[in-house]
TORDREN-42353 format. One line per 4 residues: their letters; for each residue x, y, z of C-alpha. Coordinates in pm, whole numbers. Example, Ala and Ser with C-alpha at 12.3 -4.5 7.8 and 13.67 -1.06 7.14 Angstrom:
2
AS) 1230/-450/780  1367/-106/714
This chain:
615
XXXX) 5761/-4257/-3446  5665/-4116/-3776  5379/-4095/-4035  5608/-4090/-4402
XXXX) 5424/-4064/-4743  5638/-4162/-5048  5601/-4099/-5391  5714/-4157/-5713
XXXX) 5592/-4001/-6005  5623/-3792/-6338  5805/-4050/-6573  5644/-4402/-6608
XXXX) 5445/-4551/-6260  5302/-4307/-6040  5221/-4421/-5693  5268/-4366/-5296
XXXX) 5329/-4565/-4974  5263/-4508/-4634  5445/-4612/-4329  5308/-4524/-3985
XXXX) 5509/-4556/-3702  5704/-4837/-3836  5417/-5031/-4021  5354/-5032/-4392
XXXX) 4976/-4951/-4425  4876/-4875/-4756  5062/-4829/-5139  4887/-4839/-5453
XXXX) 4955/-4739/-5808  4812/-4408/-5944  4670/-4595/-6290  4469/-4821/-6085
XXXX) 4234/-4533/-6002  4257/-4313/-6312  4239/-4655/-6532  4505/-4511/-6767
XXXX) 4776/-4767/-6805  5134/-4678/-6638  4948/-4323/-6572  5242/-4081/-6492
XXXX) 5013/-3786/-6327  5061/-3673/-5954  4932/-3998/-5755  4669/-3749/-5613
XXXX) 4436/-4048/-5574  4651/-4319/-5462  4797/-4077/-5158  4407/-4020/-5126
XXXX) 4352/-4385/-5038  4711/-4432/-4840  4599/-4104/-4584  4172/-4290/-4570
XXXX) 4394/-4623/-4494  4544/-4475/-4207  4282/-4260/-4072  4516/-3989/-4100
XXXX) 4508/-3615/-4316  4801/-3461/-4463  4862/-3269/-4169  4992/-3557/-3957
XXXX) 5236/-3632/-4179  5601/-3544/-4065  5764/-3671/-4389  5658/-3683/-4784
XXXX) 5939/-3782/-4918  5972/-3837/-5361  6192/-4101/-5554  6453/-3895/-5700
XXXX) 6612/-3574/-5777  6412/-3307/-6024  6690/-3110/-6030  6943/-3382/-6122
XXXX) 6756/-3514/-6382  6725/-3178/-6528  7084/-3138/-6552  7114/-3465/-6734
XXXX) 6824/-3366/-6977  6993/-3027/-7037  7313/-3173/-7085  7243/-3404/-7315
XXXX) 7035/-3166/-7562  7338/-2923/-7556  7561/-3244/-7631  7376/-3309/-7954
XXXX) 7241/-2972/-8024  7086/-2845/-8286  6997/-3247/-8312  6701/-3303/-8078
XXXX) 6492/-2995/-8087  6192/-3155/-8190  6235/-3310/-7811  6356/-3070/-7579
XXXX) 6050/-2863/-7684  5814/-3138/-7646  5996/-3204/-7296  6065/-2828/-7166
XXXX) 5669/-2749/-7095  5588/-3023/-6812  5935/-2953/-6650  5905/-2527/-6660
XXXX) 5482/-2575/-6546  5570/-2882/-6283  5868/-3113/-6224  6125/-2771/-6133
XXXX) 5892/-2691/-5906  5787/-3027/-5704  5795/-2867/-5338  5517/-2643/-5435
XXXX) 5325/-2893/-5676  5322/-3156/-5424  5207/-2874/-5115  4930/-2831/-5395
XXXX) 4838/-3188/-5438  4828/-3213/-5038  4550/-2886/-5035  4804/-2673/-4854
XXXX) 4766/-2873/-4574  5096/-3057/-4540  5355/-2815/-4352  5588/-3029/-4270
XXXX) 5952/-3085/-4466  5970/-3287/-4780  6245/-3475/-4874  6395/-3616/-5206
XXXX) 6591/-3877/-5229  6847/-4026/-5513  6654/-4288/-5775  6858/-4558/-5764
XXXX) 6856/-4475/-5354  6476/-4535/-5362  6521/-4843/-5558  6810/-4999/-5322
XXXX) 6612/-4904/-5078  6288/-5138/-5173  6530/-5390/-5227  6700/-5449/-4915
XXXX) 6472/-5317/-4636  6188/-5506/-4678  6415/-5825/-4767  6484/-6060/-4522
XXXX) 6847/-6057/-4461  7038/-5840/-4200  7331/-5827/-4456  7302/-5833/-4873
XXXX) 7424/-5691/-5179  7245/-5488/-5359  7242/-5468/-5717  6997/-5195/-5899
XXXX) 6937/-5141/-6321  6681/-4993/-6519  6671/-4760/-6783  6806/-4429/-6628
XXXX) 6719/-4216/-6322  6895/-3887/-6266  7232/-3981/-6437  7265/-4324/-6263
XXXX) 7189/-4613/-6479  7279/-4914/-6260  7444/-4931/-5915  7578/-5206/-5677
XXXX) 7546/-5179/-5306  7532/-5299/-5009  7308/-5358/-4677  7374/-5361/-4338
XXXX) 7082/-5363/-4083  6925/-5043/-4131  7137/-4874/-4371  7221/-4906/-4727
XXXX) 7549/-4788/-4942  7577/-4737/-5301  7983/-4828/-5421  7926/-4788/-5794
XXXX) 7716/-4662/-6061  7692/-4666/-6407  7605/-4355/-6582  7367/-4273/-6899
XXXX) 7325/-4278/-7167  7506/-4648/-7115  7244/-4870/-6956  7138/-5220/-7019
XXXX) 6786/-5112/-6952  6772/-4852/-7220  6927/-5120/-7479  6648/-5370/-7393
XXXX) 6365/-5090/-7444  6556/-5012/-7767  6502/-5365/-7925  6175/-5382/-7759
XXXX) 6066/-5077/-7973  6266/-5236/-8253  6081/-5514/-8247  5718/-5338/-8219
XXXX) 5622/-5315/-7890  5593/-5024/-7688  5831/-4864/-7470  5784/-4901/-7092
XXXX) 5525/-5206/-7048  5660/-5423/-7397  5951/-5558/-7210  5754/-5794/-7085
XXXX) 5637/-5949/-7444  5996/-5898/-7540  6109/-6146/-7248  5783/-6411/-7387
XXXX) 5881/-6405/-7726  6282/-6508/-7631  6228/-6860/-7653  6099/-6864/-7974
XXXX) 6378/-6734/-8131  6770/-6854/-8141  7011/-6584/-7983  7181/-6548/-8345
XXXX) 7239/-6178/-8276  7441/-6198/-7963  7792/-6160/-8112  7641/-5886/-8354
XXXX) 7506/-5687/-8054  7853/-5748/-7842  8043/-5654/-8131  7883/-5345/-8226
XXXX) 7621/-5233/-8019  7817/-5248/-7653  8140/-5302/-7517  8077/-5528/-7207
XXXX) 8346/-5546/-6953  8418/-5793/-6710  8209/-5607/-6427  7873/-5593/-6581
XXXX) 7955/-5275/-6702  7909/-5161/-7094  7938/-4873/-7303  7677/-4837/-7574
XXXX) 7775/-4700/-7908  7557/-4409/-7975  7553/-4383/-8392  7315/-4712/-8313
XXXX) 7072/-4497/-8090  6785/-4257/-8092  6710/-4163/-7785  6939/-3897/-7670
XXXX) 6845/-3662/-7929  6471/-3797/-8099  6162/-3966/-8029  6229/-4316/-8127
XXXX) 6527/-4525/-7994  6682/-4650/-8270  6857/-4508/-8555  6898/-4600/-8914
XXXX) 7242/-4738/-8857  7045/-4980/-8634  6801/-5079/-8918  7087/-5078/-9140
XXXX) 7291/-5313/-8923  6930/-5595/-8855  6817/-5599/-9228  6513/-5303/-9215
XXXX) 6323/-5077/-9060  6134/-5132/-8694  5837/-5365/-8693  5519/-5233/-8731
XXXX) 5305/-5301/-8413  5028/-5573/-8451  5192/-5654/-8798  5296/-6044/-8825
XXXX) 5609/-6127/-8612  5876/-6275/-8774  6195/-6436/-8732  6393/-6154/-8713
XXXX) 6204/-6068/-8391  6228/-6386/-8272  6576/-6399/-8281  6663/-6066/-8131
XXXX) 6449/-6096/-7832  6635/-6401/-7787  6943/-6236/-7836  6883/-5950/-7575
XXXX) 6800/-6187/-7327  7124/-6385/-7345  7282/-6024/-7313  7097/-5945/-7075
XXXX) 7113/-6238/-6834  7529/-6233/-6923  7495/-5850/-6766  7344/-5938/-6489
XXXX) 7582/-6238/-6399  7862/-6039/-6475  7736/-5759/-6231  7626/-5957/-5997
XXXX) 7965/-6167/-6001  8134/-5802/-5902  7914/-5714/-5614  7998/-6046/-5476
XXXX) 8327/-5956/-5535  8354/-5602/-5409  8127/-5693/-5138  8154/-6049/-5023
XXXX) 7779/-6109/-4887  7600/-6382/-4889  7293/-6321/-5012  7178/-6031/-5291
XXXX) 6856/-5767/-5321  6783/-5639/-5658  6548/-5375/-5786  6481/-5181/-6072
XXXX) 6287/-5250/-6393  6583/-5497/-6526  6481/-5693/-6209  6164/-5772/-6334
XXXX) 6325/-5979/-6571  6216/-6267/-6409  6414/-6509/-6673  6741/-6331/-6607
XXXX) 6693/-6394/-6256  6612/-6766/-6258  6951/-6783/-6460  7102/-6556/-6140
XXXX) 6971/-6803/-5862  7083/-7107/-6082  7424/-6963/-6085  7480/-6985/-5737
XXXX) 7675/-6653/-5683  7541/-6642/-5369  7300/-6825/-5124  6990/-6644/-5200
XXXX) 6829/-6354/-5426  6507/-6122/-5310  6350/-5924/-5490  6046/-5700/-5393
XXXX) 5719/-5713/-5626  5705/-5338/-5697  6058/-5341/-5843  6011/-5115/-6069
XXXX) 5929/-4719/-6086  5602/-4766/-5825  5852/-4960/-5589  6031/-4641/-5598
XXXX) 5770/-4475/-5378  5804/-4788/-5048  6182/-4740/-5113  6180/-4376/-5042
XXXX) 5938/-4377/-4784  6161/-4665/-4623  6455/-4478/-4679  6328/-4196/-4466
XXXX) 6198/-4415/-4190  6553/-4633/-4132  6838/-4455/-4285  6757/-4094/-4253
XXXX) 6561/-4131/-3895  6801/-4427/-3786  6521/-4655/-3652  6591/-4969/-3571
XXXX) 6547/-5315/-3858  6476/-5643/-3720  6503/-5905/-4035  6360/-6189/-3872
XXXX) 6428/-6434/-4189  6067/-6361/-4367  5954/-6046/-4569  5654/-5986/-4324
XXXX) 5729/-5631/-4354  5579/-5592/-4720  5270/-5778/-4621  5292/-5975/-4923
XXXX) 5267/-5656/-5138  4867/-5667/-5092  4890/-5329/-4991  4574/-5189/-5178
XXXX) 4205/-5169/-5128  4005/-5382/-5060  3598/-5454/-5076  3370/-5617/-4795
XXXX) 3079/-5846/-4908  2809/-5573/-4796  2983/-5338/-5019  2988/-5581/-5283
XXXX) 2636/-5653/-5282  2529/-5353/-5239  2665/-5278/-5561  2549/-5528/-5729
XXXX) 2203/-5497/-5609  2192/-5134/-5681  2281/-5219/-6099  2013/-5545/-6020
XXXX) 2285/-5779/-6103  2272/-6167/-6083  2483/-6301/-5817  2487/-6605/-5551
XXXX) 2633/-6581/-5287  2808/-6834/-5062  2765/-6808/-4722  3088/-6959/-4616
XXXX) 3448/-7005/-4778  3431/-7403/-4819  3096/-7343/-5041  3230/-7095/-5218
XXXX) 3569/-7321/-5271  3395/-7600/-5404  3179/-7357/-5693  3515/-7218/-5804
XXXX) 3676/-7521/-5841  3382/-7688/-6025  3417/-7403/-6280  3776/-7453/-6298
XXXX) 3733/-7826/-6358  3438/-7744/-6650  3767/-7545/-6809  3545/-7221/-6709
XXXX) 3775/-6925/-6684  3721/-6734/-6342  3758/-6372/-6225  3917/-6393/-5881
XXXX) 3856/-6096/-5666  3951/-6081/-5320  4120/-5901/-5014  4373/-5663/-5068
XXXX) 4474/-5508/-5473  4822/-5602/-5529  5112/-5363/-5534  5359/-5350/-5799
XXXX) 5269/-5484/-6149  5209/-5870/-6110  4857/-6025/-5996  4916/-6234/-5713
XXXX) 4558/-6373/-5635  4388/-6120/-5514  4275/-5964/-5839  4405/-6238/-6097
XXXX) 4241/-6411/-6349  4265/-6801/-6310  4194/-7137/-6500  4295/-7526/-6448
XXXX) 4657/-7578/-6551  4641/-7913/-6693  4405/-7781/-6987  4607/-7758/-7327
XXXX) 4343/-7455/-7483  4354/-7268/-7184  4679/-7045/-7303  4545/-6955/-7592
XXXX) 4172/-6926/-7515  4306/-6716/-7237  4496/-6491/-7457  4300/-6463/-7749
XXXX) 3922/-6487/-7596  3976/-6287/-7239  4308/-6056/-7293  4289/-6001/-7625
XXXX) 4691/-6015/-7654  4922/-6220/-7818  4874/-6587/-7833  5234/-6667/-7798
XXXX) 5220/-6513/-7421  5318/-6730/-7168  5086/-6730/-6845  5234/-6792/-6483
XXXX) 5125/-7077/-6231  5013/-7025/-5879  5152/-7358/-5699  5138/-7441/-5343
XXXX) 5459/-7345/-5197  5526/-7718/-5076  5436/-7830/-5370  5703/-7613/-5614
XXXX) 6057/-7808/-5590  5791/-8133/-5703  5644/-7944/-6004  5900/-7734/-6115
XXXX) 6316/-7759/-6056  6334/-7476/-5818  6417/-7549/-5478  6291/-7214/-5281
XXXX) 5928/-7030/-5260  5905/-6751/-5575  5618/-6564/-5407  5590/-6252/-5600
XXXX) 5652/-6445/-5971  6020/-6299/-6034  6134/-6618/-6086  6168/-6816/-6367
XXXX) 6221/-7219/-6400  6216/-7519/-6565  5894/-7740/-6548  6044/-8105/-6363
XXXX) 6086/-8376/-6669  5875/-8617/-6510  5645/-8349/-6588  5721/-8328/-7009
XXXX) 5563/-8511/-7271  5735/-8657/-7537  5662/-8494/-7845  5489/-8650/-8169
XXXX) 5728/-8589/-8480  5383/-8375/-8607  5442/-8154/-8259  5805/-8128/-8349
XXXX) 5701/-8000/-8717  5453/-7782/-8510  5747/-7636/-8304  5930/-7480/-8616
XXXX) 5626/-7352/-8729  5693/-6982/-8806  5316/-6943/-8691  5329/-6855/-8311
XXXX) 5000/-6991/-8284  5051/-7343/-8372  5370/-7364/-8131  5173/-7228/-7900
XXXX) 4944/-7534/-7895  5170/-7787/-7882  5097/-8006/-7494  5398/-8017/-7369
XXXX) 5407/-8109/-7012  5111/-8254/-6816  5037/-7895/-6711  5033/-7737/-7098
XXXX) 4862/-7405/-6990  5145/-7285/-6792  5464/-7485/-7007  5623/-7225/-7207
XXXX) 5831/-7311/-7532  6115/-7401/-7385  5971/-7587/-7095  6002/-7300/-6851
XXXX) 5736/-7182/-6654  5724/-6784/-6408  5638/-6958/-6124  5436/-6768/-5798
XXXX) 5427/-7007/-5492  5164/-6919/-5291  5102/-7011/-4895  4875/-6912/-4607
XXXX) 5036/-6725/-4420  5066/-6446/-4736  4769/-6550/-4960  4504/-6641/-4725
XXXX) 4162/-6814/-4939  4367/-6787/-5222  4611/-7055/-5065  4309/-7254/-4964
XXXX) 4148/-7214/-5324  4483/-7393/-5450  4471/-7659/-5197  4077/-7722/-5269
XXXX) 4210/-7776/-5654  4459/-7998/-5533  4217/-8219/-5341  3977/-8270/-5618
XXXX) 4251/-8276/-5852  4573/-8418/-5724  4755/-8100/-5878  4856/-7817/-5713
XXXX) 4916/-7569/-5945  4675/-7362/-6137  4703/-7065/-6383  4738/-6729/-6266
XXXX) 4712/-6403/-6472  4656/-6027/-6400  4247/-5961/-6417  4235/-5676/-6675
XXXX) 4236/-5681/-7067  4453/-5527/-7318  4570/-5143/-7268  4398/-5143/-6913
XXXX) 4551/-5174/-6599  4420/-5450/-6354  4081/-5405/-6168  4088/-5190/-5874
XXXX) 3716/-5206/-5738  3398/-5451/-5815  3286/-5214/-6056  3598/-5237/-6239
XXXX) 3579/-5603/-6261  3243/-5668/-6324  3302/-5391/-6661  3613/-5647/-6718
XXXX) 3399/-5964/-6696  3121/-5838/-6949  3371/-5607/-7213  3553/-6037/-7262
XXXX) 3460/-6381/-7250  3526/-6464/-6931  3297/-6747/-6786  3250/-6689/-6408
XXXX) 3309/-6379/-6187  3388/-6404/-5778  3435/-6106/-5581  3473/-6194/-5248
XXXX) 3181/-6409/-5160  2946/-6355/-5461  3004/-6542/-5779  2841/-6442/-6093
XXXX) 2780/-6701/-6408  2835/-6492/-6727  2457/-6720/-6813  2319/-6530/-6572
XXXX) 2435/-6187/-6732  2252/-5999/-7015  2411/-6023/-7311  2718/-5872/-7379
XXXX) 2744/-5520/-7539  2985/-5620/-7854  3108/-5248/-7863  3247/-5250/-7531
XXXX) 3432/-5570/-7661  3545/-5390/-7951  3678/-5137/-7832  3956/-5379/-7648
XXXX) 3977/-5602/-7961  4036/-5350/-8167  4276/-5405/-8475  4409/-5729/-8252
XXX) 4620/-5970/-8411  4685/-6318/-8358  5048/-6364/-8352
């Protein structure tokens, strides 16, 4: 057997993976150490942790294996310069340094990054490989399509596959600079949010908007054929050639120039977010319709950044193309790391897959560090910091809870850091459900984001198909669905004034269901299920809610604030506790009452407040 270190790195989401003889031990995201959001650098410290995980140094490894091809992607860079030379200088220079200094030469950088040590052979495999591959190894079918988008990787843009046991095939690709990715980023920027992590607030602001712009944007902006394929005109574009992605033909074509960030949203916004989502979602369907077709499985495995479109692929599962979807929690560019390490370990080395029906082999994703109470309170102590601590879980249950039920909003900090970019209760940041101020205290008071952000539930997983109309366990939140109407409350004729309100803020308020915290505008909720086996005291913190409550869903978001990644270690937290106005703190079995505290240093606040707006 084999000790494999993967690793993705140099564009968006550094990270690396480990898998020893078989297992999957450790993976972590380079900007949780640094604390620089979506931190591209060599993920020097996150192979650091993956090697003290294992008890292992870089010389045991017999693989490192990296994401994609340098050279490939050079090609395409070069390619496309000369394409629209003398267009595009501006760029190539600002691009040409890291790839002549680093990225041409990755054997040798990475050697360096290892100290030498690492003698062994290093392998690079295909980007849209590493993503197919986090898709359908860890899933749990023997059999699946495989469908892959994102922006771009070498030259590949999207690709449909397929899975058999412990190999993987790609059967078609789409090529840059066509890519439904790339067009979402490009109305994300449009719209004023930044490239790479806005997406998401793209995807939250949809449902505010009417999809007005969809014939527009499948009129002039793509051709979409019946495969899921599309060809983007480029007079529309940016991005080839400059360092925006839109044109002024584009600002010609949607009435003005980009927004500016944290300037008031408006309509126009609204409305093309919820445009690109239709698109979107009708992409996906359309591709996903033609790897059913082309290769008649029953079930389907997607990765990619697209594929954290968790809307998108609600609309997928409700479409019934086929029996099931998975989807791994690092999707994205850090999944690309597990994929290539997995790639190594069963297609390249041939070892054998047993799918037994569950995703056991991802551990849940909590693949990252994790804290013991003497090392807690040893902290702590050392900075003379007030604490209590429980001396057993049910205690400590019970004084969560209690906060929950005071509306308190609670640091939760336990076991292992997530992978990939969604909190799943181990370093989330949690409230009661039921409490119609929560969203926007939440947003406004602790994130310091947009109030018109939508926040995800944590609901026991037997207790999903009876709060939400979903009939399967969502366990890493990539799946999006309505709340059950039992559940909605009839609005007011003053609500349904409220809900044309141009101001976010006041739609925002509305109650709408009898769990308002989690409700989005359109009744839809990005919905985690959490059980035992995978979430551990987090499960049991749920069902301890549930008992005192009679609901078993609470609200679940990542535990960081604005333009910071979430918390790594104690320290991190406890800085993340005092810099907002959280109410109660619990890392592992020590909970801290902000009461308790000294008071909080407003310029540390500041600094994360900044020139925030409201809407």
């Amino acid at each position: 057997m084999s000790k494999i270190l993967g690793l993705s790195a140099y564009y968006h989401d550094s990270a690396a993976a480990l898998i020893v003889d078989g297992q999957l031990v450790a993976a972590a995201q380079e900007e949780r150490f640094t604390r620089k959001k979506h931190d591209h650098n060599f993920p020097k410290n996150a192979v650091d942790y993956c090697l003290r995980e294992a008890k292992i140094q870089p010389e045991d490894l017999d693989y490192v294996v990296f994401y994609d091809k340098p050279l490939l992607k050079f090609d395409r860079l070069l390619e496309t310069y000369l394409a629209f030379a003398p267009v595009g200088l501006r760029s190539f220079l600002m691009a040409m340094p890291l790839w002549l200094k680093t990225k041409l030469h990755l054997p040798k950088e990475i050697r360096k990054s290892l100290d030498g040590r690492f003698k062994q052979k290093i392998v690079f495999t295909g980007h849209h490989e590493s993503h197919a591959a986090s898709a359908f190894f860890p899933s749990p079918f023997d059999e699946a399509a495989i469908l892959t988008m994102d922006g771009v990787g070498e030259w590949d843009t999207a690709s449909i596959g397929i899975g058999r046991g412990n190999k993987i095939q790609l059967l078609k690709k789409l090529e840059f600079p066509h890519s439904i990715g790339l067009l979402y980023s490009a109305i994300t920027y449009f719209c004023g949010f930044r490239v790479n992590s806005g997406e998401y607030k793209l995807m939250g602001l949809a449902p505010y908007g009417e999809p007005k712009y969809v014939d527009l944007i499948l009129e002039k902006l793509i051709d979409l054929k019946p495969d899921g394929s599309l060809a983007m005109d480029m007079k529309y574009f940016n991005y080839c050639q400059g360092l925006t992605m839109t044109s002024p033909a584009f600002d010609e074509l949607f009435g003005g120039p980009p927004r500016n960030a944290e300037s008031m949203i408006t309509q126009r916004e609204m409305d093309l977010a919820a445009s690109i989502q239709k698109v979107t979602e009708e992409v996906v369907l359309r591709m996903a319709r033609h790897a059913k077709e082309i290769t008649g499985a029953k079930y389907i495995c997607l990765a990619g950044g697209v594929a954290l479109n968790c809307v998108a692929n609600g609309v997928l599962l409700r479409e019934k193309i086929f029996d099931d979807i998975w989807i791994p929690a690092p999707a994205g560019d850090a999944g690309g790391a597990l994929g290539a390490a997995m790639f190594v370990h069963f297609q390249l080395l041939e070892n054998e897959r047993k799918p037994d029906g569950s995703d056991a082999l991802i551990r849940g994703s909590l693949l990252g560090p994790k804290f013991s109470n003497e090392e807690i309170r040893a902290f702590l102590d050392s900075k003379q910091i007030k604490y209590h601590f429980a001396p057993n879980e049910g205690e400590l249950l019970r004084k969560t809870v209690a906060a929950m039920l005071d509306e308190k909003v609670v640091g939760w900090f336990q076991d292992r850091m997530e992978f990939g970019p969604r909190a799943l209760g181990a370093r989330s940041i949690i409230g009661d459900s039921r409490s119609a101020k929560m969203q926007s205290q939440m947003n406004v008071r602790i994130k310091f984001r947009e109030s018109f952000r939508p926040f995800a539930p944590s609901v026991l997983a037997e207790d999903v198909s009876a709060s939400f109309e979903l009939d399967r366990e969502s366990p890493y939140m990539l799946l999006v669905a309505p709340v059950r109407k039992e559940l909605r409350c009839e609005l007011s004729e003053e609500q349904q004034r409220a809900m044309l309100d141009p101001d976010l803020r006041k739609r925002v308020n509305v109650k709408r269901s009898t769990i308002p915290a989690i409700t989005h505008v359109d009744m839809s909720a990005r919905i985690q299920s959490v059980d035992e086996k995978r979430n551990g005291r987090y499960y049991r913190l749920i069902r301890e809610f549930k008992k005192q409550t009679g609901c078993g869903v609470i609200i679940n978001t990542s535990f960081n604030i604005r333009g910071e990644p979430i918390v790594c270690t104690p320290q991190d937290a406890y800085r993340c506790f005092m810099a907002s106005d959280m109410d109660v703190l619990v890392l592992e079995n020590c909970i801290l009452y902000k009461t308790d505290q000294p008071q909080q240093d407003e310029k540390e606040k500041q600094k994360y407040v900044g020139s925030f707006s409201l809407d």
